[in-house]
Backbone as CSV, one residue per row, in Angstrom:
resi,resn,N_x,N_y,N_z,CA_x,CA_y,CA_z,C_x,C_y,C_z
1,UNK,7.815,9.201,16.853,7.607,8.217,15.807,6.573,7.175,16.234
2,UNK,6.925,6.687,17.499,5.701,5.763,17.865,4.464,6.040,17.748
3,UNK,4.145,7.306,18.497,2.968,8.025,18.202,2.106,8.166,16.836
4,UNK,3.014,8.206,15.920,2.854,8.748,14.604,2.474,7.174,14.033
5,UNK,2.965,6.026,14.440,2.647,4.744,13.855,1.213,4.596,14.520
6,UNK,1.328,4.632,15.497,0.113,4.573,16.379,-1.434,5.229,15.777
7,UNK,-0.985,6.520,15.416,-1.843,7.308,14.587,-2.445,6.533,13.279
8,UNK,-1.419,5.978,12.662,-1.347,5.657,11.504,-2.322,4.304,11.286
9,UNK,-1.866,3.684,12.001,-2.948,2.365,12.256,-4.104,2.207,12.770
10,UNK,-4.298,3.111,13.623,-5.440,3.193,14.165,-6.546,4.044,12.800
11,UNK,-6.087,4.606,12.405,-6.555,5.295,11.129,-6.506,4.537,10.061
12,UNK,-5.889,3.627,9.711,-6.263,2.801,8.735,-7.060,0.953,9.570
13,UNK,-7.089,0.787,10.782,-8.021,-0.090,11.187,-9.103,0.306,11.101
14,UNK,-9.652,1.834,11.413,-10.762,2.258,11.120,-11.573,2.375,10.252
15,UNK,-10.775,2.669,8.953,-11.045,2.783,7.469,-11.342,0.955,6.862
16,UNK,-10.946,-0.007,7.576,-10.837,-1.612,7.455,-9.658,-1.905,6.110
17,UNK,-8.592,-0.952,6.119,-7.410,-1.066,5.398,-6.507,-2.136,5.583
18,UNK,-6.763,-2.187,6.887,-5.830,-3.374,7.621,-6.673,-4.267,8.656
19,UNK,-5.958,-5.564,9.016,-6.532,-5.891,10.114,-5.185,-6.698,10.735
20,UNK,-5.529,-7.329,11.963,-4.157,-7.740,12.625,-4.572,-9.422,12.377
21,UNK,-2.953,-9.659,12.225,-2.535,-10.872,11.532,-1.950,-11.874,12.689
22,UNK,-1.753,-12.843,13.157,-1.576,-13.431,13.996,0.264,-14.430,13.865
23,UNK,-0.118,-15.076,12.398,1.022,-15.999,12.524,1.037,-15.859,10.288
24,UNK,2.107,-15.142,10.228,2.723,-15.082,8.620,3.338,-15.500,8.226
25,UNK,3.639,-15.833,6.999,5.082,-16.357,6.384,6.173,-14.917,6.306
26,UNK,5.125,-13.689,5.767,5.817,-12.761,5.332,5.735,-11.597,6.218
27,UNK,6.697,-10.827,6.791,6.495,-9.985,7.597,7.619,-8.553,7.415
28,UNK,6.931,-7.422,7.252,7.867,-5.771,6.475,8.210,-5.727,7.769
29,UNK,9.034,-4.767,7.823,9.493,-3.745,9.206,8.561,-2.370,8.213
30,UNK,8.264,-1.190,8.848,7.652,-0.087,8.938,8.729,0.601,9.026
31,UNK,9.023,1.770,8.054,9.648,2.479,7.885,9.387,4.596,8.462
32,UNK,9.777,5.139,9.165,9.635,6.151,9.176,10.088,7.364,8.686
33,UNK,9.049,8.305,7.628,10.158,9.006,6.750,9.297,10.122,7.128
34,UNK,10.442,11.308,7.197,9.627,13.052,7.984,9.106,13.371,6.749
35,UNK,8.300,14.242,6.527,7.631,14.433,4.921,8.317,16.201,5.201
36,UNK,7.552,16.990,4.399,8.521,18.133,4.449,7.902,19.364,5.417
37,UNK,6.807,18.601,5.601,5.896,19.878,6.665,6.280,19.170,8.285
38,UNK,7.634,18.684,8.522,8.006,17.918,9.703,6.984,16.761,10.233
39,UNK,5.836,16.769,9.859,5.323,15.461,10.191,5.686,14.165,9.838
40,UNK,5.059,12.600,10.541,5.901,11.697,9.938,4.623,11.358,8.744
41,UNK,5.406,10.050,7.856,4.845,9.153,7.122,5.236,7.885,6.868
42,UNK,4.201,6.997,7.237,4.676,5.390,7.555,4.353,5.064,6.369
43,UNK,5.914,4.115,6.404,5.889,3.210,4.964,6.192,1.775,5.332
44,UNK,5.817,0.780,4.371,6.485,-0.307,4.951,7.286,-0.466,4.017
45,UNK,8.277,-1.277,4.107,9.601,-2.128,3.291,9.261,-3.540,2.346
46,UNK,8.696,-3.225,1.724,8.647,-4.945,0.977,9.712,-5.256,-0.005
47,UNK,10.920,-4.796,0.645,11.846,-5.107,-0.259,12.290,-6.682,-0.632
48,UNK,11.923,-7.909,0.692,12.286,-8.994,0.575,11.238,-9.664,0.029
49,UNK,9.688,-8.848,-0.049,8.552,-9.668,-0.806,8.639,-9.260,-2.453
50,UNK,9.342,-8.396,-2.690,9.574,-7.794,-3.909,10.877,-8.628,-4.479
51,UNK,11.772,-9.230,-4.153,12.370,-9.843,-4.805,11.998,-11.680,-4.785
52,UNK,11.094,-11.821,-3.986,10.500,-12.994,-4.228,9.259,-13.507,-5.338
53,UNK,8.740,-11.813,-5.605,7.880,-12.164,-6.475,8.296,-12.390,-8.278
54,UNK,8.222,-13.032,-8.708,8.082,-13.072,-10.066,8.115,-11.823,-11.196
55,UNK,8.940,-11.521,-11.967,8.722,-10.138,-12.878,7.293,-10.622,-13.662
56,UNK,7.122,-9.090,-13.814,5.763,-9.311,-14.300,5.966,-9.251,-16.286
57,UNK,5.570,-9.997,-17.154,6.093,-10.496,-18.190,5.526,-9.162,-18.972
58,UNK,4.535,-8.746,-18.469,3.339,-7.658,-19.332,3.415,-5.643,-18.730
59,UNK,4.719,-5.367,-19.163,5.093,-4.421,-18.529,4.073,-3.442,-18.720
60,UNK,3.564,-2.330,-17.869,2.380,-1.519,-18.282,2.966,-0.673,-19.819
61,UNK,2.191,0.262,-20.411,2.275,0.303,-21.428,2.774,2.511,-20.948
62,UNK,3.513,3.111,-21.705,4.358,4.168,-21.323,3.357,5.452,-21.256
63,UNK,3.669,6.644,-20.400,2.511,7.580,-20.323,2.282,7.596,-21.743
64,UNK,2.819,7.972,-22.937,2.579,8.283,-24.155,1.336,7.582,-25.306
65,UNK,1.554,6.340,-24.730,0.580,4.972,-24.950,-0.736,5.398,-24.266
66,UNK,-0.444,5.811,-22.853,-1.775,5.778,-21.920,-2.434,7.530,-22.569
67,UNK,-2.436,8.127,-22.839,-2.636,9.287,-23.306,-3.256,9.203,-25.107
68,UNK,-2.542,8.470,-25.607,-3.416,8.373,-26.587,-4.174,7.705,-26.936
69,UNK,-4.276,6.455,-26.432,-5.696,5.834,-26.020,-6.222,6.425,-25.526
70,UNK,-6.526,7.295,-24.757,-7.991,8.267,-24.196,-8.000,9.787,-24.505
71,UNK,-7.627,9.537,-25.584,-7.823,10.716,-26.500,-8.850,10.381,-27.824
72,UNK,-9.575,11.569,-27.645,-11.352,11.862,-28.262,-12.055,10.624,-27.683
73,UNK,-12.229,10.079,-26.282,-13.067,10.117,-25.184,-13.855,11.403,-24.287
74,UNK,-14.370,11.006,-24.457,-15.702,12.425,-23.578,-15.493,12.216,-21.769
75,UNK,-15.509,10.977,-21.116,-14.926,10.867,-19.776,-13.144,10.610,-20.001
76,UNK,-13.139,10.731,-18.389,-12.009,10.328,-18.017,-12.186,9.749,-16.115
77,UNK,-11.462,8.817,-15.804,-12.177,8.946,-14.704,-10.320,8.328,-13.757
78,UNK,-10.486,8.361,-12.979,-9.435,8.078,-12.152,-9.940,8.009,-10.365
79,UNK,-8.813,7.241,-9.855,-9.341,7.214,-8.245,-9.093,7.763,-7.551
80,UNK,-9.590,8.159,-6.439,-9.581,9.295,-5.639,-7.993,9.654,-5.114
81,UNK,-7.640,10.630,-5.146,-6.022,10.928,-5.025,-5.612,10.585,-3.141
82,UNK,-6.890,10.631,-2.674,-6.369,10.628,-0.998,-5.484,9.172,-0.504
83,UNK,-6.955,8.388,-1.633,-6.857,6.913,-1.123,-7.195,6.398,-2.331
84,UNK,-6.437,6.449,-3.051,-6.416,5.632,-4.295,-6.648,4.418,-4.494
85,UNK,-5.235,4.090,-3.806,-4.863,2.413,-3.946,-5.561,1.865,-2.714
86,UNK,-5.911,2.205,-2.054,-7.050,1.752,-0.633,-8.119,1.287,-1.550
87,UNK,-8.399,1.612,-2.583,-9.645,1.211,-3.102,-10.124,-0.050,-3.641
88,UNK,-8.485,-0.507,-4.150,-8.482,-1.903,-5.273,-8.207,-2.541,-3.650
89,UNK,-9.515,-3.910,-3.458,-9.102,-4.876,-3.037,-8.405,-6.129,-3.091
90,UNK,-7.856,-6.687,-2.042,-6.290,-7.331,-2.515,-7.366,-8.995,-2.302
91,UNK,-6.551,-9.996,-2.637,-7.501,-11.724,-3.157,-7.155,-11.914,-1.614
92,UNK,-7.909,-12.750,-1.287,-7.784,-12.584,0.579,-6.787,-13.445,0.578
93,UNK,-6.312,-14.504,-0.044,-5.061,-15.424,0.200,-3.895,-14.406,0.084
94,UNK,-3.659,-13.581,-0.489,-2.412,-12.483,-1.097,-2.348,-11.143,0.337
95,UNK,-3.302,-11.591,1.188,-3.621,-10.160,2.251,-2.239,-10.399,3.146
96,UNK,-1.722,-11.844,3.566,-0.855,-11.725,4.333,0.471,-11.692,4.235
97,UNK,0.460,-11.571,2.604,1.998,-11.633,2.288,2.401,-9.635,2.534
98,UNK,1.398,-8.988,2.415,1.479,-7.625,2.717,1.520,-7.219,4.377
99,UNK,1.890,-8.188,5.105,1.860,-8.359,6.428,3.108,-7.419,7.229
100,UNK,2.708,-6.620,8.288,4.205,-5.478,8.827,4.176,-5.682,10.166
101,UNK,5.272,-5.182,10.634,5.243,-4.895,12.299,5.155,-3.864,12.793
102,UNK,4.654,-3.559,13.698,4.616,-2.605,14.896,5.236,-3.082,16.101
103,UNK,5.077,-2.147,16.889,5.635,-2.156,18.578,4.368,-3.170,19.181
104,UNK,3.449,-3.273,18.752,2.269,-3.479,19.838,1.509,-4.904,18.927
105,UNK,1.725,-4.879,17.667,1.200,-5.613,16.808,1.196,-6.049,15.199
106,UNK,0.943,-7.431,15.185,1.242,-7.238,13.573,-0.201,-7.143,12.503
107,UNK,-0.062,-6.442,11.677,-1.174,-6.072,10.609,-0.930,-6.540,9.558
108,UNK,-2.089,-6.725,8.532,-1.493,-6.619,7.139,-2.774,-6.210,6.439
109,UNK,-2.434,-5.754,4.800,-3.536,-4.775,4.367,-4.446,-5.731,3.336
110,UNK,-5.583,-4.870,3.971,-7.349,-5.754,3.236,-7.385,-4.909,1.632
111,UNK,-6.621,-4.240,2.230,-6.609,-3.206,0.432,-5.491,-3.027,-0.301
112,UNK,-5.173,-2.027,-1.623,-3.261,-2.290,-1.971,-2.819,-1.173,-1.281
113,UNK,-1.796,-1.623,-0.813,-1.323,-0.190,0.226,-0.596,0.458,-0.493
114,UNK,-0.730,1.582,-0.604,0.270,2.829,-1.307,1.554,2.970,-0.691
115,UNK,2.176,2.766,-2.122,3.869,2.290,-1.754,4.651,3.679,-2.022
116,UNK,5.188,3.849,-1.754,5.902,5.640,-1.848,7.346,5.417,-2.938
């Protein structure tokens, strides 16, 4: 598992997904879950930043809604399935409330991290 976090960060410091955080208000534990081909996959827990935040008043609108609005459109476009949510950057004041731990160090993400 360590290994596998290890992997994990170093692979997203590279990508500039994350960077290391020094002193937070908000801080996940990292979760380790086996996926089904026995490898791992790191998640973090924002379960205590998730009940601090505010409901959102403007609920998104249902696949059925999203489908017929882009119907008889000629594109369609969507984000890349690898790294989707890596793509939308997060307001740099909001970077450290996405803040986690490791064994070696704490990070938090420059982008929205894909929540499982």
């Amino acid at each position: 598992r360590k290994t596998a976090i290890e992997a994990e960060v170093t692979k997203l410091l590279d990508a500039q997904f994350i960077r290391e955080v020094h002193y937070t208000t908000w801080l996940a534990n990292v979760v380790m879950v086996r996926k089904s081909n026995g490898k791992w996959r790191m998640c973090t827990d924002y379960t205590n930043l998730n009940k601090a935040c505010p409901k959102d008043a403007y609920p998104l609108p249902n696949i059925d809604q999203l489908v017929d609005g882009a119907s008889g459109h000629k594109f369609l476009s969507f984000l890349d399935a690898y790294s989707g949510y890596n793509q939308i950057r997060m307001h740099p004041q909001d970077e450290e409330k996405t803040a986690f731990i490791t064994e070696t160090a704490n990070y938090c993400y420059r982008v929205m991290p894909f929540v499982y």
